[in-house]
N, C-alpha and C positions, 0 to 999 in steps of 0.2 A: 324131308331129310332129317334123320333122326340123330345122328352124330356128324357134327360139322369136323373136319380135319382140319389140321393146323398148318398143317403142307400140304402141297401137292395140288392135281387136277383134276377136276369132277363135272360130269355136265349136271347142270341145274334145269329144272323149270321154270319156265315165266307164268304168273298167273296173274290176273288184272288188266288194267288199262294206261298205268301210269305210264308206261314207257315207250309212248305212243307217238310218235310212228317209227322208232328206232326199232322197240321191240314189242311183241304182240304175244296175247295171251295165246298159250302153247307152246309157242318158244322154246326151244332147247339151245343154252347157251355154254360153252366150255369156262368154268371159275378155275384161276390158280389160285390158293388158297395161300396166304401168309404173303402173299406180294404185296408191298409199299402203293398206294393209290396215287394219281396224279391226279390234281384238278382238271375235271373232264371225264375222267375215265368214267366207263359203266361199270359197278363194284354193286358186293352180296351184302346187304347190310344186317347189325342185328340191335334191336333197340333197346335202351335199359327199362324203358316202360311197359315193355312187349318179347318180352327176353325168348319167347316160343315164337314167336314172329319172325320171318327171316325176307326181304324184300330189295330189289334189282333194284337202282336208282343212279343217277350220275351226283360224280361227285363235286362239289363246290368248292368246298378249303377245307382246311384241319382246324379243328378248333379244342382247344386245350390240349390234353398229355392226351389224351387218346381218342376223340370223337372229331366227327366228321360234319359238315351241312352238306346236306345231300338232297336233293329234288330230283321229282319223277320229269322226264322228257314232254309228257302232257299235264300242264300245270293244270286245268281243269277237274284231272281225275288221277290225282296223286294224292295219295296221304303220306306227306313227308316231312323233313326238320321245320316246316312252319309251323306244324301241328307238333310233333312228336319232337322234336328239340335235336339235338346232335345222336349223330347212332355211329356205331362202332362199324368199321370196314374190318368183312371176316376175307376178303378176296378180290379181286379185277377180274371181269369178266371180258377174255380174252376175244372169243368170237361166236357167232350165231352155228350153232350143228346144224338145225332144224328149226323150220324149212328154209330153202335157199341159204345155204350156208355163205359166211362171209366174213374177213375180220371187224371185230366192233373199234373204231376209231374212237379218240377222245377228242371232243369239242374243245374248241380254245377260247 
């Protein structure tokens, strides 16, 4: 994705293993972009150490004026705020397109 949008809806790619078994690599997921996160939600993230990096993850709390803890669904095979520290929510990622479409619920 070469320009992230500040509004609006866009489907994304999944790539990797982290969001396992919610979401699987290939994945086509629907992001609204500029919506508010709730803890739980599956949201786009983008990290200040990795600013080209853009990666799917749920979300945990807010943490200061604008970062996020966030961890991948398979904690085994996530590189997330354990490693990489708080990351910015660019989006919520509303539901799966592709394959087997479905809305993504947020864990409580």
């Amino acid at each position: 994705m070469s320009a992230v949008p500040r509004k609006g809806v866009r489907p994304v790619g999944v790539r990797g293993p982290s969001m396992a078994p919610t979401l699987s690599d290939g994945d086509l997921v629907l992001v609204r972009f500029g919506r508010a996160p709730r803890p739980g939600a599956v949201v786009l993230v983008r990290w200040e150490s990795r600013p080209s990096q853009l990666s799917v993850k749920r979300a945990l709390r807010p943490v200061g004026a604008d970062g996020w803890l966030v961890r991948g669904d398979n904690g085994l095979g996530s590189t997330d705020s354990r490693t990489l520290g708080p990351a910015v929510v660019l989006g919520v990622a509303l539901a799966r397109l592709w394959p087997r479409p479905r809305l993504l619920r947020r864990r409580r």
